[in-house]
C-alpha positions as CSV (number, residue, x, y, z in Angstrom):
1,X,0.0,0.0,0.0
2,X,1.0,3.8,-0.5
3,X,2.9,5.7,2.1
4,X,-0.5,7.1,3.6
5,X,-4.5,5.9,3.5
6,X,-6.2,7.0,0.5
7,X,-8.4,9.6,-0.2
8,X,-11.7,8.6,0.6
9,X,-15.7,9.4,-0.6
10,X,-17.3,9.2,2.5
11,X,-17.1,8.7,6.7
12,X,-17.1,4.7,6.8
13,X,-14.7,4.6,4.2
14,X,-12.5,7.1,5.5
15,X,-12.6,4.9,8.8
16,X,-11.8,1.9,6.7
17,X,-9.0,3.0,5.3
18,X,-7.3,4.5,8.0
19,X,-7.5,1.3,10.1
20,X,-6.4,-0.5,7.5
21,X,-3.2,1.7,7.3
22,X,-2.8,1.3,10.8
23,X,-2.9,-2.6,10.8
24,X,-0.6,-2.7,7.3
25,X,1.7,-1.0,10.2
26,X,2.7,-4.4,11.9
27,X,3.8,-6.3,8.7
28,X,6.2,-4.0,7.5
29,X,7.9,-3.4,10.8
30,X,8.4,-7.0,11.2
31,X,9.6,-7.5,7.8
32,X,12.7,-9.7,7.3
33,X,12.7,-10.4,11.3
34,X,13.7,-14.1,12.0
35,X,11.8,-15.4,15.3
36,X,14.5,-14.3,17.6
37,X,14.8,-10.8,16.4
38,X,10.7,-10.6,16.6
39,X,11.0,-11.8,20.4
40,X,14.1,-9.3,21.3
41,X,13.4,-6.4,23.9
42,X,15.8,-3.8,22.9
43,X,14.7,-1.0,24.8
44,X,14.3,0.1,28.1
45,X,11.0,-1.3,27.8
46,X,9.7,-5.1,28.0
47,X,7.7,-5.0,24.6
48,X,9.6,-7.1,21.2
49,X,7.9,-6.4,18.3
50,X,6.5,-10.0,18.1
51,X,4.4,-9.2,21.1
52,X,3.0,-5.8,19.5
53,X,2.2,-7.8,16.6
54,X,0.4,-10.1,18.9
55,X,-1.3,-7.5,20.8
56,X,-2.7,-6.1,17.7
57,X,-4.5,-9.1,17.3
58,X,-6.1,-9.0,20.6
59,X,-7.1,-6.2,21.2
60,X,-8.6,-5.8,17.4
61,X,-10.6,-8.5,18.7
62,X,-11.5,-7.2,22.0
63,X,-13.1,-4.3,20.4
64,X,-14.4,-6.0,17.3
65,X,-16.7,-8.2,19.4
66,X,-18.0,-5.1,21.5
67,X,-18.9,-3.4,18.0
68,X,-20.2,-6.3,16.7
69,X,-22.5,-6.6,19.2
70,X,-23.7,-3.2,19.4
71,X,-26.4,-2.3,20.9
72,X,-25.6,-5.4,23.3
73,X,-23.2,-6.1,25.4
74,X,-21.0,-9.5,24.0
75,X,-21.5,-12.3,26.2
76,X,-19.5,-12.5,29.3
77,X,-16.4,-14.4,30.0
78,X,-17.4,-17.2,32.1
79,X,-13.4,-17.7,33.3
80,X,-12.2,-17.0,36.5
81,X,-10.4,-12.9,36.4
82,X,-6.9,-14.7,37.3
83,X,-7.3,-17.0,34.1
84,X,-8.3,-13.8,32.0
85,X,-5.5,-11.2,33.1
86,X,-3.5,-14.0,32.9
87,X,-4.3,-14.1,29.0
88,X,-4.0,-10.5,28.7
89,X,-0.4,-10.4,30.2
90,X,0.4,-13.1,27.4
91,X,-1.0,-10.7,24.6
92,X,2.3,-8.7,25.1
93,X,4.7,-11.8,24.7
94,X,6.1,-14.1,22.0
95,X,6.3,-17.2,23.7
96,X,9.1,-19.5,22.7
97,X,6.5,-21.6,21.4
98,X,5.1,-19.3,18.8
99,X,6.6,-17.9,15.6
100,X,6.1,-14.5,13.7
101,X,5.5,-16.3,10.6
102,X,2.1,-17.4,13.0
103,X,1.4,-14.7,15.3
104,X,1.6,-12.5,11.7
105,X,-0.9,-14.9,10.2
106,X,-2.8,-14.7,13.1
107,X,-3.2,-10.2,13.0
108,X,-3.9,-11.1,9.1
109,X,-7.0,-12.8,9.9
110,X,-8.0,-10.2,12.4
111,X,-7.9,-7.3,10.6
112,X,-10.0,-8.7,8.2
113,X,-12.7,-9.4,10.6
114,X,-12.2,-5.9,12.3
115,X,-12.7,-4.5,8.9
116,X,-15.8,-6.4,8.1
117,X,-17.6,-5.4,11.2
118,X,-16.9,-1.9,10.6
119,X,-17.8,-2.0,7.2
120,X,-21.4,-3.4,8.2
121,X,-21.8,-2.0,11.6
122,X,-24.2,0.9,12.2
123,X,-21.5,3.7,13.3
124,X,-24.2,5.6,15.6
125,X,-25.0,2.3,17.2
126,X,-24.7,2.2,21.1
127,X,-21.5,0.0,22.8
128,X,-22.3,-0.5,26.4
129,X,-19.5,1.0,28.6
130,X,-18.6,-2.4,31.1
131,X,-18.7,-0.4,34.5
132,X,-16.7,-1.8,37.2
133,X,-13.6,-1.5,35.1
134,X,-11.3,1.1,36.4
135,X,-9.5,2.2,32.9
136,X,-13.2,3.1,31.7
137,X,-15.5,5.6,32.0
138,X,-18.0,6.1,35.0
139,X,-20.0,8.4,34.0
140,X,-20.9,7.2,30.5
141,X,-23.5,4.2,29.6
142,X,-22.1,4.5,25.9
143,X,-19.7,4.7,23.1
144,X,-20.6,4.7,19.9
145,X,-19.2,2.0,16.9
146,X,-17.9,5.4,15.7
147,X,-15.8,6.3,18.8
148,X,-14.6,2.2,18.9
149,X,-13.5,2.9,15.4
150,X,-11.5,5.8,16.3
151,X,-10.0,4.0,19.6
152,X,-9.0,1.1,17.5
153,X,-7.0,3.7,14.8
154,X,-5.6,5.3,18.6
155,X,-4.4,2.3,19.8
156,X,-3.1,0.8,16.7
157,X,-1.3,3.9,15.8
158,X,0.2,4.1,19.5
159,X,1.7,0.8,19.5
160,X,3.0,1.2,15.8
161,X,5.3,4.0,17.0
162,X,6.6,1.5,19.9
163,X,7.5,-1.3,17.2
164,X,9.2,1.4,15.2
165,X,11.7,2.0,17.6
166,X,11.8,-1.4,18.9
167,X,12.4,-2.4,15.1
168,X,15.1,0.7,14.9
169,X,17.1,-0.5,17.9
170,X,17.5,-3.8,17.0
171,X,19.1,-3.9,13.6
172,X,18.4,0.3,13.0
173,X,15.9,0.0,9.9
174,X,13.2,2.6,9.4
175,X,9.4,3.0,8.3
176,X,10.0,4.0,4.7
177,X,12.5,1.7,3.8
178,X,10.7,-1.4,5.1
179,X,7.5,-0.3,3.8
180,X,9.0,0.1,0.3
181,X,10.8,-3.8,0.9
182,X,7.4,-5.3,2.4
183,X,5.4,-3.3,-0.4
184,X,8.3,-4.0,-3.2
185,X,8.2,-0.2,-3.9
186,X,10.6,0.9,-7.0
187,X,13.3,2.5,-5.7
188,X,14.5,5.5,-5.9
189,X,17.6,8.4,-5.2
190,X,16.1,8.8,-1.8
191,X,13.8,5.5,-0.7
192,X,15.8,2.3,-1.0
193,X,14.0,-1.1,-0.2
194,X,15.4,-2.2,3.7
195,X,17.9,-5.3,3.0
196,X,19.5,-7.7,5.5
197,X,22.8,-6.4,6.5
198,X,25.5,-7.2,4.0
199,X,23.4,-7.4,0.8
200,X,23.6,-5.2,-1.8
């Protein structure tokens, strides 16, 4: 895909494409990573880009559900809260068991079912705001599919810029050029396709 979303006729659209610019994100900063690289925490922080991509996944889905839903609530999960936070600490880590070739396969699917529920959802529709949750709002009974749109492009976006500079600090390659190598961009003077170290 281009360097930025397209332009686009209409709200949903705009929406669309914009999300989908957001999830595109996560395969070209993992491009050309082997599993070990994808699992490295080069930063200060504990986050490899192999648990961003997984992340991406999860919390797609997460929201996904809730919009899907709308104007109900999506059924509760019947686990026990240890078992459940236990999964959501897991979201941020690429067990020694998984591999970015899967966890990558895994995002593709997912975006493809965010995209379809936002491409059929009424955007006015209510989401019921869980209460009891402490990162969530008190005092409102409601988002909308819109605002759950808008969250999803937040938090995408966010955790893009953290694989960015996870992906910079572990072998020092950039946005552009791995876009143009994932995308197979021509090249030009001043945007070269990223290369493993040593090739040409």
């Amino acid at each position: 895909m281009p360097g930025m979303p397209p332009p686009a006729a209409d709200e949903r659209q705009t929406l669309l494409e914009f999300l989908a610019f957001q999830q595109n994100a996560f395969f070209a900063v993992a491009h050309g990573l082997t599993d070990e690289q994808a699992r490295a925490t080069p930063s200060v922080s504990t986050l490899s880009v192999g648990g961003l991509v997984k992340h991406a996944a999860g919390v797609q889905k997460g929201w996904a559900d809730r919009a899907a839903h709308a104007p109900a609530a999506p059924p509760p999960d019947p686990r026990p809260m240890e078992e459940q936070m236990a999964e959501y600490a897991d979201q941020y880590v690429m067990r020694e068991d998984e591999t970015l070739a899967g966890l990558l396969e895994a995002l593709k699917a997912q975006n493809a079912e965010t995209l379809r529920v936002f491409a059929e959802q009424d955007l006015d529709a209510a989401v019921p705001v869980p209460h009891g949750v402490p990162w969530f709002p008190q005092d409102i009974d409601n988002w909308s599919v819109r605002w759950v749109a808008m969250h999803l492009i937040e938090e995408l976006s966010r955790h893009a810029g953290h694989a960015d500079i996870i992906r910079e600090s572990i072998d020092r390659a950039t946005m552009y050029e791995l876009m143009a190598a994932e995308e197979q961009w021509p090249e030009t003077d001043w945007i070269k396709r990223w290369r493993p170290a040593g090739q040409a």
